[in-house]
Wavefront OBJ file of the C-alpha trace (Angstrom):
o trace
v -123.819 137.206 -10.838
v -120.685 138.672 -11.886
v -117.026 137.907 -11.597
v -116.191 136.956 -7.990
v -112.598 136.187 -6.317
v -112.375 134.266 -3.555
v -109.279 135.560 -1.635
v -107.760 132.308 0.422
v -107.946 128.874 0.050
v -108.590 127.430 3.673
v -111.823 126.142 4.760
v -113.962 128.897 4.392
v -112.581 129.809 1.511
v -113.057 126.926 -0.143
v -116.714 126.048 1.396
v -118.332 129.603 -0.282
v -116.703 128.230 -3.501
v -118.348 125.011 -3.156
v -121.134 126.373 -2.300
v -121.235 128.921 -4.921
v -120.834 126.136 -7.549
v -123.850 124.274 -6.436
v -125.123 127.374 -7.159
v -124.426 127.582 -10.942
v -122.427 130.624 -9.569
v -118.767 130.514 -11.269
v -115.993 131.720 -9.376
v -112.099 131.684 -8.893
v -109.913 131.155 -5.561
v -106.551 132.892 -5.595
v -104.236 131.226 -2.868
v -100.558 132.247 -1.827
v -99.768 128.362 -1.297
v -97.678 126.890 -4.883
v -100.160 123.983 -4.810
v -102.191 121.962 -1.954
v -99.030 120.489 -0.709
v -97.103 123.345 -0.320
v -97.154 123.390 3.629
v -98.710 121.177 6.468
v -102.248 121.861 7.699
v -101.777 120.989 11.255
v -104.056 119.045 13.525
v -107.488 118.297 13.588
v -110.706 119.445 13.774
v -114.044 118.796 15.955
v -117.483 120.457 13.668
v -120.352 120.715 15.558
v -123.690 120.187 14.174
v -125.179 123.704 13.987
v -122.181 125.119 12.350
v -119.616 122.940 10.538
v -121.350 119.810 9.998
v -124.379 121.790 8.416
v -122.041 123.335 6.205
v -120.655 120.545 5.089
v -123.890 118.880 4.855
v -124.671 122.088 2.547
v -121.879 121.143 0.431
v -122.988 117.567 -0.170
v -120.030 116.091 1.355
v -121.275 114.337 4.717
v -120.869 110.884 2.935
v -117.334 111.697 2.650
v -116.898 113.720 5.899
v -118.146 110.428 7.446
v -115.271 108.248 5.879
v -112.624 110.508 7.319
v -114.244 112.057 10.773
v -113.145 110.403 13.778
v -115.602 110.354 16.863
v -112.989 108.611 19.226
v -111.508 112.072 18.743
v -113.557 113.431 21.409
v -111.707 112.261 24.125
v -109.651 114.551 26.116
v -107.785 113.741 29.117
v -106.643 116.455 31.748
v -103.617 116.438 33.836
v -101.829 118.816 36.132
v -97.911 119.390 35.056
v -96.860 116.430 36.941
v -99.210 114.059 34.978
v -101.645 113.502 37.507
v -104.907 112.201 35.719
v -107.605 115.182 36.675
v -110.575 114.323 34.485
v -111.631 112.688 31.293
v -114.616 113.635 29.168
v -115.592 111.960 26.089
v -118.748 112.976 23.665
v -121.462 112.191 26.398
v -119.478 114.727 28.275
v -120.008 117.615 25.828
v -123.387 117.298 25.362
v -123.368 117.082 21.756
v -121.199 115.017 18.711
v -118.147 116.539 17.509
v -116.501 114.478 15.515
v -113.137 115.600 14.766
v -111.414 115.366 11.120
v -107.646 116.246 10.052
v -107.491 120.155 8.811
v -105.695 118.215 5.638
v -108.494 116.011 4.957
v -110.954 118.922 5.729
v -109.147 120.968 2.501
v -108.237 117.837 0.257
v -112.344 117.514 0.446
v -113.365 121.017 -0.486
v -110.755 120.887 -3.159
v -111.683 117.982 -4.588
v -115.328 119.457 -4.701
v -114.672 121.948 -6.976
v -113.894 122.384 -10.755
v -110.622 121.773 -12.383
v -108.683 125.611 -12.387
v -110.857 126.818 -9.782
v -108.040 127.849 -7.484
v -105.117 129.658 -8.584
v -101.941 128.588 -6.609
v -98.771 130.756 -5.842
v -101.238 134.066 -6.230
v -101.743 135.995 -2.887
v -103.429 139.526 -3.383
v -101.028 142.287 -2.539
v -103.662 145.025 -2.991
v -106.826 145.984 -3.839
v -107.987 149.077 -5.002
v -111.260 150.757 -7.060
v -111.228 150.119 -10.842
v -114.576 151.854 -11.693
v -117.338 150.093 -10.064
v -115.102 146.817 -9.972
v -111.918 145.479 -7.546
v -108.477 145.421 -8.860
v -106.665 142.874 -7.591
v -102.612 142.808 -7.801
v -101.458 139.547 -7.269
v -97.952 138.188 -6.390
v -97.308 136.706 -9.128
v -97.280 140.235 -10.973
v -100.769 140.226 -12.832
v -104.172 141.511 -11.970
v -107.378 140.820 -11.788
v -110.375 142.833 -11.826
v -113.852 140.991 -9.833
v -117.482 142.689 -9.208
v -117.405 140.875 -5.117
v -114.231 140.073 -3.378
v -114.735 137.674 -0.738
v -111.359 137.998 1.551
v -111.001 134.444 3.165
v -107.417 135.459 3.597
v -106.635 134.975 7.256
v -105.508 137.248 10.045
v -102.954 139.109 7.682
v -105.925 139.557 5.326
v -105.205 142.523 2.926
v -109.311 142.619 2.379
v -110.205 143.284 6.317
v -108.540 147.090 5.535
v -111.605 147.247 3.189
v -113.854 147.210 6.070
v -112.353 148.071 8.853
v -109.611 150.089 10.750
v -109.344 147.757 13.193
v -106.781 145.214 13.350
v -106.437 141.908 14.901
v -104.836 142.634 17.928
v -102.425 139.883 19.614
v -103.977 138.643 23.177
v -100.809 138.196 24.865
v -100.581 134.277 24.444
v -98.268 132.623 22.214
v -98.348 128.299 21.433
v -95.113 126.509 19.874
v -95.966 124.145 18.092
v -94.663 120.776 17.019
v -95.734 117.258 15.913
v -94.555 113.641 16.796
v -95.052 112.197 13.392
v -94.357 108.417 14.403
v -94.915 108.135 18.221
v -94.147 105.018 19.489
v -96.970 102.911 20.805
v -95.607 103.131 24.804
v -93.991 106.826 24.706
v -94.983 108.867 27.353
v -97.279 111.464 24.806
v -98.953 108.494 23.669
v -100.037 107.440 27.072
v -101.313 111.155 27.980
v -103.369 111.586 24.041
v -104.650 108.229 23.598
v -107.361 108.616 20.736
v -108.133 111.939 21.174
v -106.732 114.732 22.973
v -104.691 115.706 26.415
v -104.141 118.910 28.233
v -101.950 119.673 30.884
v -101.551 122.690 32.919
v -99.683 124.746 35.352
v -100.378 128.356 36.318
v -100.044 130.530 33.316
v -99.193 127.863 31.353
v -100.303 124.299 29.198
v -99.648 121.568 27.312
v -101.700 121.001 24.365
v -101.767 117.582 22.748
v -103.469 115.975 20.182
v -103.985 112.767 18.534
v -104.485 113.083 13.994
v -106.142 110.582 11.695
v -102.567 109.099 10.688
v -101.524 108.117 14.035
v -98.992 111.391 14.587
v -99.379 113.888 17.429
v -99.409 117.278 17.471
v -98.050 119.380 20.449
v -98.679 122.658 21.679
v -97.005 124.497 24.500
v -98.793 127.472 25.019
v -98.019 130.689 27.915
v -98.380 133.858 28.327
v -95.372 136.258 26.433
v -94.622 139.367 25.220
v -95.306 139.674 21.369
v -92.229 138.653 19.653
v -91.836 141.633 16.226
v -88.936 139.331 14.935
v -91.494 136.306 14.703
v -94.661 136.510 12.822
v -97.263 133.358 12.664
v -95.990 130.015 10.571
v -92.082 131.351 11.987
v -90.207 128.096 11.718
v -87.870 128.007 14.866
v -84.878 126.297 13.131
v -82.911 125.028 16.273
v -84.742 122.436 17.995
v -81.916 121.954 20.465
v -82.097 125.583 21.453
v -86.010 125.666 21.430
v -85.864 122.717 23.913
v -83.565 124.179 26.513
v -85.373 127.758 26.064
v -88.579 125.419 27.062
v -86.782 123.268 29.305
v -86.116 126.213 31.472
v -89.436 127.742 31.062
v -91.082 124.244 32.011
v -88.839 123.851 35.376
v -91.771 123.185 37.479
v -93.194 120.425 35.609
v -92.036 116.915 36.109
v -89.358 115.508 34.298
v -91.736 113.428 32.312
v -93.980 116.290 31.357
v -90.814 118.219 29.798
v -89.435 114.995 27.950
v -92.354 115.088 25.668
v -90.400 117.868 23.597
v -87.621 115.372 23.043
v -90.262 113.289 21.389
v -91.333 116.485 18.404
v -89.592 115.186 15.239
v -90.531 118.009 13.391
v -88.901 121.967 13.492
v -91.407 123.851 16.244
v -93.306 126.839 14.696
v -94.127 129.541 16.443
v -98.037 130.707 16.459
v -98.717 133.865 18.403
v -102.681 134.102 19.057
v -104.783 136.723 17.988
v -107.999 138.325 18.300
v -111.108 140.994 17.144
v -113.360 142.546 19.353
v -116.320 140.761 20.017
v -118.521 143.907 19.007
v -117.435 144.688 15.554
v -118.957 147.938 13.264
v -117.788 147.902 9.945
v -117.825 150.677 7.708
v -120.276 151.074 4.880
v -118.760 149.584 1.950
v -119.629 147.901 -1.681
v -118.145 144.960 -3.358
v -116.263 143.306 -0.545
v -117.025 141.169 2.740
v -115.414 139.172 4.349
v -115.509 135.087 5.708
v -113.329 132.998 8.819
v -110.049 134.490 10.326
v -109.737 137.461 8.141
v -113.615 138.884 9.743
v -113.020 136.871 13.129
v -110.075 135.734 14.214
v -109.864 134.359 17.806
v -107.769 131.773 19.907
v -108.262 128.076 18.808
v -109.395 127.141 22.534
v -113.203 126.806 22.037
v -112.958 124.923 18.506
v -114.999 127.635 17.164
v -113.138 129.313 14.444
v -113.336 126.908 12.157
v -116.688 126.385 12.480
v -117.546 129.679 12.466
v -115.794 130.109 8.856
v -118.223 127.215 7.396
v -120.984 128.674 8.922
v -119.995 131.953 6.860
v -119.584 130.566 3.982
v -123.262 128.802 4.329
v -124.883 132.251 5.417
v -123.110 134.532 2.784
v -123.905 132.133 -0.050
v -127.685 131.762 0.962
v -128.028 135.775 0.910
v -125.897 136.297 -2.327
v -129.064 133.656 -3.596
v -131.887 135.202 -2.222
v -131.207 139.053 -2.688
v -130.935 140.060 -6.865
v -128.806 143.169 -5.324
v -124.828 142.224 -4.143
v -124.548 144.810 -1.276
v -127.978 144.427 0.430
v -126.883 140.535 0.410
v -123.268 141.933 1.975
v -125.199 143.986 4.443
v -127.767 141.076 5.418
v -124.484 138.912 6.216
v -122.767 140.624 7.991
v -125.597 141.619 9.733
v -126.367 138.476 10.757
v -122.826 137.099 11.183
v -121.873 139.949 13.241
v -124.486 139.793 15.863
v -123.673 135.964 15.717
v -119.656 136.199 16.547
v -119.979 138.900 19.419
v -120.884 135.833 21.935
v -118.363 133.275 20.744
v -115.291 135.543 20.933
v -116.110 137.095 23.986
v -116.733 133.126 25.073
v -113.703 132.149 23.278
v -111.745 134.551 24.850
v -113.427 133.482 28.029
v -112.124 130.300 27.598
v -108.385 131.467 27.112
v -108.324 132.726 30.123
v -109.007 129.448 31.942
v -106.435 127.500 29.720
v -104.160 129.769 31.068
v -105.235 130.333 34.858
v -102.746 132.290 37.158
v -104.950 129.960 40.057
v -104.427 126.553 37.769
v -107.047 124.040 35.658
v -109.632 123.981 38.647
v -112.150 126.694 37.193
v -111.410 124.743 33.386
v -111.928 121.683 34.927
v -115.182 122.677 36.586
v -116.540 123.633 33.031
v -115.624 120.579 31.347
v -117.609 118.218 33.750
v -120.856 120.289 32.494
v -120.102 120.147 29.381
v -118.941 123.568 28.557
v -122.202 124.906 29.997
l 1 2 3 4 5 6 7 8 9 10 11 12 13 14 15 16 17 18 19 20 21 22 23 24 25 26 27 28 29 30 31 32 33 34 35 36 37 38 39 40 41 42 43 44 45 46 47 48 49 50 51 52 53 54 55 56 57 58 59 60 61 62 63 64 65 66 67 68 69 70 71 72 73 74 75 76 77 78 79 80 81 82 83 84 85 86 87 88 89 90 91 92 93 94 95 96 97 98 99 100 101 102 103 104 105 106 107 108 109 110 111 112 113 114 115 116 117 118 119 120 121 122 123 124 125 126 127 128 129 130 131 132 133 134 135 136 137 138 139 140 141 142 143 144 145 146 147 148 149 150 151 152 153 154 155 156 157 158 159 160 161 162 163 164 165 166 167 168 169 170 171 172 173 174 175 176 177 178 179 180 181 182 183 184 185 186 187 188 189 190 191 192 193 194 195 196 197 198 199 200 201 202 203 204 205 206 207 208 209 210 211 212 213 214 215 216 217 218 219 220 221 222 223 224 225 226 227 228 229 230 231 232 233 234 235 236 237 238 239 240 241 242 243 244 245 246 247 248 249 250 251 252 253 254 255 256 257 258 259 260 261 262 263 264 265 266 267 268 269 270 271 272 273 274 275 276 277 278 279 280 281 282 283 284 285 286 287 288 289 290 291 292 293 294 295 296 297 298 299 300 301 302 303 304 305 306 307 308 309 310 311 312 313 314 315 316 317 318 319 320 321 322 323 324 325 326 327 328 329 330 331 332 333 334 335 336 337 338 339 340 341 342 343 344 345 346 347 348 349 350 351 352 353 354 355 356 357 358 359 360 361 362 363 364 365 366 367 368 369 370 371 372 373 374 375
């Protein structure tokens, strides 16, 4: 096989490059990030067996997956927005194991996986345009590249997805803030609510999402519905806490003074994530060269836990046809075949799901879902 670029280094990204070296298939990763430390990863992740964990079993890194995954993570408690106690569910609950590991140690793994110089940090693709029967690639740092099979891995911004398709992400009218408690004190109030694993707490329209990583910290998510914000794109730092508070304060005045204290416990600047999503039924254009893997082919609201898992399972599918067809675009067109019939379900669930989060009637239809399990 011929020169391939990888466009993205998250997850999925990194998992068909894995893959693709187990392969005896060379390839090279071009990332916008100056190196793997260049920015946080955020919280943590639960793979289920079918999807993620397969993947990673695929990859040869369940021994290490296992050292790091965290099964306790399972947990979630629910609470109304005066932190009334409504249900807990744990992994009996959800009728399979989905053990949950830190997005950080989920990358640090890939990348470890991989050859020395196989990513290329600080190089995001600006364009891409025909160069015979090839890609050219202009990167940000001002060169170019020129690659037989682009796979864009690049997120919701992708600048591969274009390639493809007309049809943007489109923003589903829900907006989280996020923050983290790096060093929560053992008796603080979001401690109590997280425990181990996870706690959700919801009013009408509106939620608390918090959760509980590998090192202790906890990461905090207020999510409701909003107009899109043009003068705030995803990964916006909010740079005035104190002003991001009252703003929240005032938005939160129903919930008990308790419930709204838990943003004087985020130690970190909040960052504003605006949620987006495809259309579950996807047709893509005929096209050679190019496909696409994770966010940049499906991105959809984090509700469900599905979109990383989906982005391994990408990875696993696209690598297996690249190996069993000797012609690149009939392996493109069995993959996305496949992988679009597969997504049309889970964002239309996903979506599903979004709406129940954030219930104009409150958790009880949520709540009724999580006692079966999510069937």
């Amino acid at each position: 096989m011929s020169d391939i670029a990888v466009l993205g280094a998250g997850p999925a990204g990194l998992a068909t490059a894995r893959l693709l070296h187990l392969r005896g298939i060379a390839c090279t990763v071009y990332e916008r990030d100056a190196d793997q430390h260049a920015r946080t990863q955020g919280g943590s992740l639960d793979l289920g067996a079918e999807s993620g964990l397969r993947a990673i079993n695929a990859c040869g890194l369940t021994e290490r997956f296992d050292r790091y995954a965290r099964p306790q993570g399972q947990h979630t408690n629910y609470f109304d927005q005066h932190g009334t106690l409504l249900l807990e569910t744990d992994a009996k609950d959800e009728g399979e194991a989905r053990p949950e590991i830190d997005r950080l140690e989920l990358r640090t793994m890939l990348l470890d996986s991989l050859p020395a110089g196989t990513v290329r940090w600080g190089c995001e693709a600006t364009e891409l345009a025909r160069a015979g029967n090839r890609w050219r690639i202009a990167l940000s740092d001002g060169s170019h590249v020129d690659a037989d099979l682009v796979i864009g891995a690049d997120g919701i911004n992708s600048r591969t997805r274009p390639l493809v398709t007309d049809v943007p992400p489109a923003y589903t009218g829900v907006t989280l803030i996020a923050g983290e408690i790096t060093e929560p004190k053992p008796d603080s109030y979001a401690a109590e609510l997280v425990g181990d694993g996870a706690g959700l707490a919801f009013a009408p329209d509106q939620a608390f999402l918090l959760q509980r990583s590998g090192n202790g910290s906890i990461q905090v998510y207020y999510t409701q519905r909003r107009a899109e914000d043009p003068r705030r794109a995803v990964g916006t730092v909010l740079h005035d806490p104190a002003f991001i508070r009252a703003e929240l304060d005032r938005e939160l005045a129903q919930w008990s003074p308790k419930m709204r204290g838990i943003l004087d416990e985020v130690e970190t600047p909040f960052i504003w994530w605006p949620l987006y999503v495809v259309p579950a039924r996807q047709t893509w254009r005929e096209h050679s060269g190019v496909t696409l893997v994770g966010d940049a082919a499906h991105v959809m609201p984090p509700y469900s836990g599905q979109g990383v898992n989906m982005g391994l399972l990408d990875a696993l599918e696209l690598v297996g046809a690249l190996c069993e067809h000797a012609d690149v675009d009939d392996a493109i067109a069995a993959y996305e075949k496949s992988m679009l019939a597969r997504m049309e379900p889970v964002v239309g669930a996903t979506t599903t799901y979004e709406g129940l989060v954030l219930n104009p009637d409150g958790p009880q239809a949520l709540l009724d879902l999580a006692r079966t399990g999510g069937r």
